[in-house]
N, C-alpha and C positions, 0 to 999 in steps of 0.2 A: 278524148272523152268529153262529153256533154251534158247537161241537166236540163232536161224539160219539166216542165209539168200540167197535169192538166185532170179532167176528171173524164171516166171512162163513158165516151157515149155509145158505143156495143162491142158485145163480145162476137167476134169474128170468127173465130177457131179455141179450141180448147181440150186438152187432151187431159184428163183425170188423174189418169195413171203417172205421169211424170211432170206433169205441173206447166209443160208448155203452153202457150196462149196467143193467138194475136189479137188485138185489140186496136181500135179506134178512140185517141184519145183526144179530147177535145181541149186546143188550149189557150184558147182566148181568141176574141178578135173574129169570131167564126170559123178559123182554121182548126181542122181535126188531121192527125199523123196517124199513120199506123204504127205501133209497138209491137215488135216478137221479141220471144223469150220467154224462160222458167220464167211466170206468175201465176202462182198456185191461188185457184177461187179466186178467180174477177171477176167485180160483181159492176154491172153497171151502175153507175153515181160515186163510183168509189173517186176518190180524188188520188192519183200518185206521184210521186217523187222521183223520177226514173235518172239511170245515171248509165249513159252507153256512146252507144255512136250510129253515125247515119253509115247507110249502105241502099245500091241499088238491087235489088232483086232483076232477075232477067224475064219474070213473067207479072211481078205485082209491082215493080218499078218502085221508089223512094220510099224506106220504111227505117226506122231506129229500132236498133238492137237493144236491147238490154241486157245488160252486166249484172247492175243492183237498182234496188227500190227502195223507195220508203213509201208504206202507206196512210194515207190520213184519211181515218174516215169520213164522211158527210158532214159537212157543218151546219147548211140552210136548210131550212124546210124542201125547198126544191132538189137539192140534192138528196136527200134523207129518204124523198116520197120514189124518187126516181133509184135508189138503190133498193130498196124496199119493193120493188112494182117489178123487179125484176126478178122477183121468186128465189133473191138469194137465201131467203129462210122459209122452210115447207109449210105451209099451210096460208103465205101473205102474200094476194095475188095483188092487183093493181087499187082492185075499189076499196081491199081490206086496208092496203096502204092509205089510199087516200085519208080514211077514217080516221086512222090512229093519229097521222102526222096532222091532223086539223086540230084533233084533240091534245096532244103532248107540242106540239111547233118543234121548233128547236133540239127541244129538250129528251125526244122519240125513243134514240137509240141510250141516250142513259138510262132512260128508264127502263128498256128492255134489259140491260144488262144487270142495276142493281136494284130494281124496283120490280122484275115483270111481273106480278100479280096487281099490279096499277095497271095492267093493260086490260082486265076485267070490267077497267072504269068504258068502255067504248063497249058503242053498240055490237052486238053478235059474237063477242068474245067471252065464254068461259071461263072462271079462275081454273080449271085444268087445260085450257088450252093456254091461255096465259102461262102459266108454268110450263108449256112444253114449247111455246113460242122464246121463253127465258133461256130455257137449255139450251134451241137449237141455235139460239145466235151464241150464249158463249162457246157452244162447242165449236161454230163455225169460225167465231174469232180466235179462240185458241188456236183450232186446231189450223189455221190460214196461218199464225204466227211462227208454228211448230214447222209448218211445211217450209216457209222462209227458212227457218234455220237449219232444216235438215240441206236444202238444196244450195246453201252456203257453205255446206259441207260434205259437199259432192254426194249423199245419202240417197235415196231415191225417195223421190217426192212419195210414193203409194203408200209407203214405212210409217209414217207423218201420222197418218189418218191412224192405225193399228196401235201404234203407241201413245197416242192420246186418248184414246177409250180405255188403254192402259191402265195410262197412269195419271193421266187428266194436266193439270197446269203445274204440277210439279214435275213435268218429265224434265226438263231442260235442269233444273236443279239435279237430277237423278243420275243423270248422263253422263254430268260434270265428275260425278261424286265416281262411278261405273260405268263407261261407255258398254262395255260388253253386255252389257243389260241388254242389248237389242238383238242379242242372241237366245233371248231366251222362249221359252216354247211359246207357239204364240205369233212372236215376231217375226223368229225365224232370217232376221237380215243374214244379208252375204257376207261372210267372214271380213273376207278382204277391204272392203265398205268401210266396215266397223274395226277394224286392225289400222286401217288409213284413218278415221277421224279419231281414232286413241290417240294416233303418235301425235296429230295435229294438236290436241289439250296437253300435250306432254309426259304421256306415259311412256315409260321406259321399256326395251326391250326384253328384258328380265322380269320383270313388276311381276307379278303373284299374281295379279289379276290379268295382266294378259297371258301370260303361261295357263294359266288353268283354263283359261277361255279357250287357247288353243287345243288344250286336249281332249276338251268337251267338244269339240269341233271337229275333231277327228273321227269324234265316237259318233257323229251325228251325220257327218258327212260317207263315215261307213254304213248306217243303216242302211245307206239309200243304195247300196250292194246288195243288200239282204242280211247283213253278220248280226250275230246274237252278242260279239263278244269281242277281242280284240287280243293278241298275243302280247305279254308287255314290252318283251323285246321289240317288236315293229310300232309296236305305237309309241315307243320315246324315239326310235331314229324316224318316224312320219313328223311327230311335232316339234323336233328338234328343226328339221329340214324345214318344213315352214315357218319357223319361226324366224330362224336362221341364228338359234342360240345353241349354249352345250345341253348335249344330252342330260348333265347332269341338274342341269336346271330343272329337264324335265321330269327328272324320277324326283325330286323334291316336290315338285307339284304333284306329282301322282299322291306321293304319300299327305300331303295339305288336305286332298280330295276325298282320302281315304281316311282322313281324322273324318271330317268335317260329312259323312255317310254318302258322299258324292260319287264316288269308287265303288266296288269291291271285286278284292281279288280272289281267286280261287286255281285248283291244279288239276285241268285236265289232260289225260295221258303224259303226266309227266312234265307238262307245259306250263308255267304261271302265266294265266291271265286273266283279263281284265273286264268287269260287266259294267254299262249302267247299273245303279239299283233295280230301273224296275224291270229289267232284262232276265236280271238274276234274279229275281221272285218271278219271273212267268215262266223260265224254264226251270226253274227246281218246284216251282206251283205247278207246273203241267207233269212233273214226271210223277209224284206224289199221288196226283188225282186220279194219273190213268192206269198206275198200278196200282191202285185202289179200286177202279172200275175193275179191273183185268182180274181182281180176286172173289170177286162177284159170280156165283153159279146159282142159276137159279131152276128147281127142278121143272124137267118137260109136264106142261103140262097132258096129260092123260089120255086125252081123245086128237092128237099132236096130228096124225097121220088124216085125222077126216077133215082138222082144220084145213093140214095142207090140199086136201082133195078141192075144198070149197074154194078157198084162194084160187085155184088151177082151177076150176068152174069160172069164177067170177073175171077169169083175166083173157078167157078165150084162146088159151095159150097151153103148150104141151109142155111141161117144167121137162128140164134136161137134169140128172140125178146130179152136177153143180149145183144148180138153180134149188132144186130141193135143199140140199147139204146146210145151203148158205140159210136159206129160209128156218131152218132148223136151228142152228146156231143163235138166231136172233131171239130164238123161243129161252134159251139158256144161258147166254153169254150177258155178262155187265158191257163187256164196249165189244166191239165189231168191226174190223174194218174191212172193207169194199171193193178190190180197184179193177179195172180192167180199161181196156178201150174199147172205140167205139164201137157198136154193131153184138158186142160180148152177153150184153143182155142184165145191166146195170139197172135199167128201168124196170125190168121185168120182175126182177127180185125187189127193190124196193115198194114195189104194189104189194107184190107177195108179201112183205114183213108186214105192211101197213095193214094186210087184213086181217093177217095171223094175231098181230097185235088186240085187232077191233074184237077180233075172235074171244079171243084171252081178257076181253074188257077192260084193256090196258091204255091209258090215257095217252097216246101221241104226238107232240109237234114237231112240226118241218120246218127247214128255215137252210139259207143260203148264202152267202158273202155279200152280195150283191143285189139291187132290187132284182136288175132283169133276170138272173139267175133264181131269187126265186118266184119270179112271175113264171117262169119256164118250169120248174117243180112244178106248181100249182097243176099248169095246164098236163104235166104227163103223168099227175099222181090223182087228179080231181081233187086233191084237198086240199086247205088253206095255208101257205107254207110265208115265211116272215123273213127277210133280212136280220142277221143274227145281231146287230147294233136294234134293229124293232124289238126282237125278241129278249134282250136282255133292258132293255127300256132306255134309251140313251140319254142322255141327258148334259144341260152343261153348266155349271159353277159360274153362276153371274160375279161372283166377284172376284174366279181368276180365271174364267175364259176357257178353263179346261173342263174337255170330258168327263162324265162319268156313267154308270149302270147302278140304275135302281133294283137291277135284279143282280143278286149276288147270293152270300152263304147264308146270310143272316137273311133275305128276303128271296128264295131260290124259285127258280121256274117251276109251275105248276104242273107240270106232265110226271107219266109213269117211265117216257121214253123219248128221248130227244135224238132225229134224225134230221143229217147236215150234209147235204151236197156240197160237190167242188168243196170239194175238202184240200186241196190244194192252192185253192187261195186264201187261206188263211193262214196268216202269222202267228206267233207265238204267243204273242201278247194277248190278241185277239180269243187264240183257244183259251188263254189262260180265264180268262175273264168269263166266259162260256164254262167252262169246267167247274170253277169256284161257283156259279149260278144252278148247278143239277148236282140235287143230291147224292150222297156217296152212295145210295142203295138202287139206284135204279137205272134204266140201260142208255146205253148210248152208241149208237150207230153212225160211222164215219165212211162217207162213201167220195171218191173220188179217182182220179188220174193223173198220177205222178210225174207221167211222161210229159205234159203239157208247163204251161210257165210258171213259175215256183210265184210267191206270193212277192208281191212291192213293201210288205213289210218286213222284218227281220225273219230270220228262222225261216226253215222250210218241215215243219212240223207234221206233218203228212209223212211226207217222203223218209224224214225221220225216222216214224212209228215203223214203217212197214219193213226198212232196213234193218231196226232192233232185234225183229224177230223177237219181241217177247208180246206181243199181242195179237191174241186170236184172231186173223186175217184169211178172209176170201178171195183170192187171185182168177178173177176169170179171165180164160184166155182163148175158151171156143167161140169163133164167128158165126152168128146162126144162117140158115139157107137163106132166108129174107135178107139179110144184112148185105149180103156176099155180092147180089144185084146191085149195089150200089158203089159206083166206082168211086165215090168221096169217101166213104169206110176201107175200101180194100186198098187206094190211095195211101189212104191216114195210115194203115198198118204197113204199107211199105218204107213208108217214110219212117215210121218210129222204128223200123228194124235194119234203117241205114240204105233201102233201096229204093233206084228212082220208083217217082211214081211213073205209073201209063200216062204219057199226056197226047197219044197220037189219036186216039179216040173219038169218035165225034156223035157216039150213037149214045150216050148216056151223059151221066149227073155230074159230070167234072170235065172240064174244058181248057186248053190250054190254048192262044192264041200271043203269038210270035210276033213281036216289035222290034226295028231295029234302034229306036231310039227314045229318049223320056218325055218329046216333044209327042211321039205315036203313043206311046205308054198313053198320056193325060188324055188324047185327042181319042182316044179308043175305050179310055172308060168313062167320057166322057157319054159316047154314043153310044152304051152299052147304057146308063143309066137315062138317057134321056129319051131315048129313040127303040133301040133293038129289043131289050131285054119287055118295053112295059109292052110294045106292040107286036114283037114275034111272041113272046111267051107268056104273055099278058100277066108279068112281074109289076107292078107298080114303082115308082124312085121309091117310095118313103119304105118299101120292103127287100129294097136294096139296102146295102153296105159295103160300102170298100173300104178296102186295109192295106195298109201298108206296116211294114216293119220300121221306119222309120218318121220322122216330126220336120229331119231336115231336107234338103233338096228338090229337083225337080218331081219327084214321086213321092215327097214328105207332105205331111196334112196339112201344112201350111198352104202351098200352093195347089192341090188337090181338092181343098175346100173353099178355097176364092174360085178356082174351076167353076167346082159345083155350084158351087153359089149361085155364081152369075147365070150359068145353065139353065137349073131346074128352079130358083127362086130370084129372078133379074131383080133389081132398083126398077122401080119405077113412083109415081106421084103420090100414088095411093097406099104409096109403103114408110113407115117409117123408121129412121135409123138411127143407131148411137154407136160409136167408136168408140172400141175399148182395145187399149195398147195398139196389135196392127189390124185387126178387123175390127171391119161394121157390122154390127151384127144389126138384121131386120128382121121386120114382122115377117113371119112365115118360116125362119129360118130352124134350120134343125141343130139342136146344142145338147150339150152333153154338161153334166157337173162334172168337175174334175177333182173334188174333196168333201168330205163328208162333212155335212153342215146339219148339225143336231137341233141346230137352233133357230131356224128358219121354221115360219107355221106357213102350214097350206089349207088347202078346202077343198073339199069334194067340189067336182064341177057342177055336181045335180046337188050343194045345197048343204047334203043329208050330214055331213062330219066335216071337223075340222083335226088338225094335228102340228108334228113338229118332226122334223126331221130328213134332208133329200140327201143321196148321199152317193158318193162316188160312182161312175159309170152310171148313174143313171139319163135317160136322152128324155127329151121334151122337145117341144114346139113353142115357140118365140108366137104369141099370139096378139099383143100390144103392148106399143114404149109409149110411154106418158113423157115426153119432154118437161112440161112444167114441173110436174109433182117426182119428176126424177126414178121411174119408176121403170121398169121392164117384166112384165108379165110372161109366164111358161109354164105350159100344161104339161105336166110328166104323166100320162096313162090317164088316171079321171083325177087327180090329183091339180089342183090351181098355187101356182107359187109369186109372189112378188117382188122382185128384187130391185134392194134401193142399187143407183147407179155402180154404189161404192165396191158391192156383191160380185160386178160383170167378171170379175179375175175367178170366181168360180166356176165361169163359163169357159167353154170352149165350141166351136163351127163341130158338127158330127155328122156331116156327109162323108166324111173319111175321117177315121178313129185310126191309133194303131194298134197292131194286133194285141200288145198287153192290154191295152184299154178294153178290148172285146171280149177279155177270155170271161168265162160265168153264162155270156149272153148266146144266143143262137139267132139266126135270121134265114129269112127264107131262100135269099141268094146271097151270095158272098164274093166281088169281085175283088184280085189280093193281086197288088201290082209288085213288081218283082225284077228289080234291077240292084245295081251294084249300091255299096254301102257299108257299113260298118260289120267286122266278123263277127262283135258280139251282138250284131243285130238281124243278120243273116246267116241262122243258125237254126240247129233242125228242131228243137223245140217252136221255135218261132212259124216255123212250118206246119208242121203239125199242128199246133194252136189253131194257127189261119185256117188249117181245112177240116178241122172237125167243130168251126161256127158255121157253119153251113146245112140245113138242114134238106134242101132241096135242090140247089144248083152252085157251084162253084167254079169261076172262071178265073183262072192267072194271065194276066197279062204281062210280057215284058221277057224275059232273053232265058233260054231253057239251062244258060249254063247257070243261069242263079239259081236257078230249083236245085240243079246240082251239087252247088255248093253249101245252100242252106243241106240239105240231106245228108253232105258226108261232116258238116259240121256237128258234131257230135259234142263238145265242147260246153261242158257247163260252168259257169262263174260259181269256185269255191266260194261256198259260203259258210264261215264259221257259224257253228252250231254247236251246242253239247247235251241235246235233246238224246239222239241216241246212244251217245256212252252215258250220259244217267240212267236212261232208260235196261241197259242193260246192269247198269249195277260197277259200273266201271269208271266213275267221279270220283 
C-alpha cells in the first residue's frame, strides 16, 4: 500500500450510481497519475489523500487503485476557482467562479458554507440565489461525506444521496443509534446490506431492533408477491431462518410490534394471521365501502328504454340483449362490475353507460391505473379519463417524503359516478384510497379482465370481488362477428381457455415466426422493427413494441434494448449521452418511468399548463442532456419533464418493456419474443397479457414449444388476500 497525493486535474469517468470514478491526479512536479476506484463526487480542484496500490491495466496501462481517501478541500484561490469552474455546484459556471473567488480569495468556500448570503456581496448574484448556492454546496459536502461512509461500509454508494435529503447531517448519528433506519419507506436498502453493517457497529443477533427489522422485512419483501397478509405460523419460521435465530425470539418481536401498532393480528378461516397496519385498513376499508356501494339501488329512471334506443343511435351499434342488461344495471346499481375478454364488447357497453349516464344528467369521470391506459380510455370513449393517483390528486409530504391524496372522505371526488378501467391493475390499497374519495351515495363502475396480470401491488382486488359473488357483476363472454375476424382475439381466447393458439397462419393479424436460437430471436426483431415491419406494412419503430416475459438473458430487456438502441437510435456526434448504472441513455432515446413520481413538475410543450406528477409505465422521449446543468430532459405525450441526474434510476431504455410493464397500455404492433425461462415467467397469464396489447398486429418470435408451455401453464402465484372472505361475510 501507498499514499499519494495530489489535486484532481479531470474527471475521466464517473459513475453516479455506485461512486466509481477515474480520475487524473495531478501531483507535483507536473506529473498527473490516474486514480480508479469508489470516489463518490469528484470534483476537479479537489485536493486528495489517496491510500492504494499501483496496478497495470491491459488497455490504459499504469493507474493507482484506491482503497481509501481523505479529502481536503481547496485551499488557494486557484484551486477554489478551478473546483468551483467545474460546475461542482448548479448554477457556478467558470466566469460566475472567477467573480466570487476574486471577491472572497481564499476565504470562497467558507463563506459559502457559513456565510452564503455574503455571496450576494458579487456582481449578478441574488440573496436567493445566494441561499440556494449555500444549500447546494452543503448538501453536496454533506452528502460526498455520507457517501464516503456508506461505501466504507460496503452500502451502495445511490443509498447516500436518498438518506441525506433524509435526514440531512444527522444521518450518521442516526444510524449509529438504528442501522435499520435504512429500511425504512423511502430508502428502501437491501436487507442484507443493512443486516451486514449492523453486525459491523455491533449489534447483536437477537437485538430487538434487528428481529423486528427482520420481520418488517418479511412483510415487505412479501409485497413484492402480491400478499395482503402473512400467516404467523410461516412468518416466524421465514424470519427465524433468516435470521438464523429461535423462532421464539421471533414471536417476542411479533408481539413488541403488536404493542408498539406495527402489527395486527387478526383470523381468517381459522388461521391467525398477520397484517401491516395499513394493509389491514385497506382491506377491511375496501370491504366496508363496497358493501356499502352494493346496498345502493337507485330507481330506473322512467324513459330508461328511449335512453337506451339513443345510446344504440349514437354508437352505430346493434346492442346484444347482454350489452342492454349491463347498460341497465348501471342505470340502478351503486357499484358494477364488468369483465370479459377481448373482442366481448367491454367498450361497447361502457360508451353505452357513459350516455345513459349524460342522458340521466349524471356527472361522470373516467380514470385508469396507468397514464397510457388512460390515454387509451380517452381515445375509445372520447371523453377525458385521468390516471387514478390525477384523479385523487396525488401529492407528497415534504417533510416525510411520503404520498398522499388530497381527495379523500373529507374532500371526496366531485362526480355523480366514477368509471375505472383495468380494474385489475389495481391493488388494494390503491382501491382503498379511491373508495374513501366517492361518496357512499353515488355509483361506481369497475370494468376490467381478471384473466390477465394481477396488480405489482398487494391484493388482487378485482378478481376478489368477482369471486365473492356478493356484487352485482356483468360476465360477458359472447365474441361479436367483428371481433371473430381477428386472429389476435380468437388467439387471446384460446390461450385463456388453455388451447394452443393458431400460429400457422399467415393471412391475418397474428403471426408466428420460428427461430432456432436467442442470437436469431434478437437478429429477427431486430429486422422486424428496423426494416420489415416500417417498410412492408408501413408500421413506424416508435409504433412498435416488443416484449418479453423476462428482464434477464439473451431475450431480456436488458440486452433487447442495447439491440435496439444501437439499431434504430446509433451514438453518434450530434447525440448526447449520460450513463446511468449499465445504460447510456441518449438524446432520442425511448424510456419508460419505472415508479410513480408525484413530485416531479412538467409543462405542457405548447407553453399553455404546468403540473406535478409522472408516473409508472409511463414512455417518453429523451429529447436533450445538459451535461453542465446535470439535467436530462423527456417529453411524455405533450407533457415536458426535467430530470436532475440523481432522478435517471427512475428511467428505464422502452424499446423492449416486459410484458408486466405493458399491461394497461395498447400499441399498434406488438412483437413478443418467446424462448425459454423462468416458469413463473412463462406462464399463460403472461401470454395472454402479451397478446391482447396489441391492437393491429402481433408477431412471436422464438421456439413454438414456449407458446406451449406458457399456455398449459396455468399456474398462478397464491397470493394471500382476505378481500373475498370479508367480502362474503366470512372474517
Amino acid at each position: 500500500m501507498e499514499i499519494i497525493q495530489g489535486v484532481i486535474g479531470a474527471v475521466v469517468y464517473e459513475n453516479y450510481d455506485n461512486g466509481y470514478a477515474v480520475l487524473r491526479l495531478n501531483v507535483g512536479g507536473g506529473q498527473a497519475v490516474t486514480v480508479v476506484g469508489t470516489i463518490p463526487l469528484p470534483a476537479v480542484g479537489e485536493r486528495l489523500m489517496v491510500t492504494g496500490r499501483w496496478s497495470t491495466h491491459s488497455s490504459y496501462g499504469r493507474q493507482f487503485e484506491a482503497e481509501f481517501l481523505e479529502r481536503l478541500m481547496p485551499q488557494t484561490s486557484m484551486e477554489i476557482m478551478n473546483y468551483l469552474s467545474s460546475r461542482i455546484i448548479k448554477g457556478i459556471g467558470p466566469k460566475m467562479a472567477a467573480r466570487i473567488v476574486e471577491h472572497f480569495g481564499d476565504e470562497t468556500l467558507a463563506v459559502m458554507e457559513r456565510e452564503p448570503l455574503r455571496l450576494a456581496e458579487v456582481p449578478g448574484i441574488s440573496r436567493e440565489k445566494a441561499k440556494l448556492i449555500g444549500e447546494e454546496f452543503r448538501l453536496r459536502v454533506g452528502m460526498r461525506q455520507l457517501m464516503e461512509f456508506f461505501t466504507l461500509h460496503h452500502l451502495p454508494a445511490e443509498l447516500a444521496v436518498r438518506t441525506y435529503k433524509l435526514y440531512g447531517e444527522s444521518t450518521v448519528e442516526l444510524l449509529y443509534d438504528d442501522p435499520y433506519l435504512l429500511m425504512d419507506d423511502g430508502l428502501d436498502a437491501p436487507f442484507g446490506s443493512v443486516d451486514r453493517f449492523a453486525i459491523e457497529l455491533g449489534v447483536d443477533a437477537d437485538d430487538p431492533r434487528r428481529v423486528e427489522a427482520g420481520i418488517l422485512f418479511e412483510f415487505r419483501y412479501n409485497l413484492t408477491a402480491g400478499h395482503s397478509f402473512l400467516p404467523e405460523e410461516k412468518l416466524v419460521a421465514a424470519t427465524a431462518q433468516l435470521l438464523s435465530i429461535e423462532p421464539e425470539s421471533v414471536q417476542r418481536g411479533i408481539e413488541r410490534l403488536m404493542e408498539g401498532e406495527r402489527l395486527v393480528r387478526d383470523e381468517l378461516a381459522n388461521i391467525t394471521v398477520d397484517y401491516l397496519p395499513e394493509l389491514y385498513e385497506a382491506e377491511t376499508g375496501c370491504t366496508a365501502r363496497l358493501l356499502q356501494f352494493a346496498q345502493n339501488q337507485f330507481p330506473e329512471p322512467r324513459d330508461l328504454e328511449k335512453m337506451l334506443r339513443i345510446a344504440q343511435q349514437e354508437s352505430g351499434l346493434q346492442y346484444s340483449e347482454q350489452q342492454r342488461q349491463a347498460i341497465r344495471q348501471a342505470a340502478s346499481c351503486g357499484v358494477l362490475l364488468i369483465t370479459g375478454g377481448p373482442g366481448t364488447g367491454k367498450t361497447t357497453i361502457l360508451n353505452g353507460i357513459i350516455s345513459l349516464l349524460g342522458q340521466m344528467q349524471l356527472r361522470c369521470v373516467l380514470a385508469a391505473p396507468t397514464g397510457r391506459a388512460a390515454k387509451r380510455l380517452t381515445e375509445v370513449t372520447g371523453e377525458e379519463a385521468s390516471t387514478i393517483h390525477r384523479l385523487l390528486e396525488a401529492n407528497i409530504d415534504q417533510n416525510t417524503g411520503k404520498m398522499f391524496f388530497l381527495r379523500d372522505e373529507s374532500s371526496p371526488i366531485k362526480a355523480d359516478a366514477v368509471i375505472v378501467d383495468e380494474m385489475s391493475m389495481v391493488d388494494v390499497q390503491l382501491l382503498h384510497s379511491l373508495l374513501q374519495a366517492i361518496p357512499g351515495n353515488k355509483r361506481l363502475i369497475l370494468v376490467g379482465d381478471p384473466d390477465q396480470l394481477p396488480p405489482v401491488g398487494p391484493g388482487f382486488p378485482f378478481g376478489d370481488m368477482l369471486r365473492s359473488g356478493s356484487l352485482p357483476t356483468v360476465r360477458l363472454t359472447e365474441i361479436f362477428r367483428q371481433a371473430q375476424q381477428s386472429l389476435i382475439v380468437m388467439n387471446a381466447h384460446r390461450v385463456n381457455q388453455g388451447e394452443m393458439p393458431e400460429l400457422r397462419r399467415v393471412d391475418s393479424d397474428f403471426f408466428f415466426m420460428r427461430r432456432a436460437s436467442e442470437d436469431a430471436v434478437c437478429q429477427t426483431i431486430r429486422e422486424l422493427c428496423t426494416t420489415r415491419l416500417p417498410k412492408n406494412m408501413g408500421i413506424p419503430p416508435e409504433q412498435i413494441q416488443v416484449l418479453t416475459p423476462t428482464r434477464k438473458g439473451g431475450i431480456g430487456t436488458w440486452n433487447l434494448n442495447t439491440i435496439l438502441q444501437e439499431a434504430l437510435n446509433p451514438a453518434s456526434a450530434d447525440k448526447k449521452e449520460r450513463k446511468s448504472g449499465e445504460f447510456s441513455f441518449r438524446e432520442g432515446d425511448r424510456v419508460m418511468q419505472i415508479r410513480n413520481n408525484y413530485d416531479i413538475m412538467w409543462k405542457k410543450t405548447d407553453g399553455s399548463a404546468v403540473g406535478a406528477g409522472i408516473f409508472n409505465g409511463d414512455v417518453g422521449t429523451i429529447t436533450s442532456i445538459d451535461p453542465n446543468m446535470e439535467t436530462m430532459t423527456v417529453v411524455f405525450d405533450d407533457r415536458e419533464v426535467d430530470y436532475d441526474f440523481t432522478q435517471l434510476n427512475e428511467l428505464e431504455p422502452a424499446y423492449a418493456m416486459t410484458v408486466h410493464k405493458s399491461q394497461g397500455s395498447e400499441y399498434r404492433a406488438v412483437i413478443l419474443a418467446a424462448w425459454n425461462g423462468s416458469p413463473y415467467l412463462l406462464s399463460r397469464s403472461v401470454l395472454y397479457t402479451a397478446i391482447t396489447r396489441a391492437r393491429e398486429l402481433l408477431i412471436i418470435v422464438g421456439r413454438e414449444e414456449t407458446v406451449a408451455v406458457m399456455t398449459e401453464n396455468a399456474k398462478k402465484n397464491r397470493r394471500y388476500s382476505g378481500l373475498k372472505l370479508r367480502l362474503q361475510g366470512k372474517a
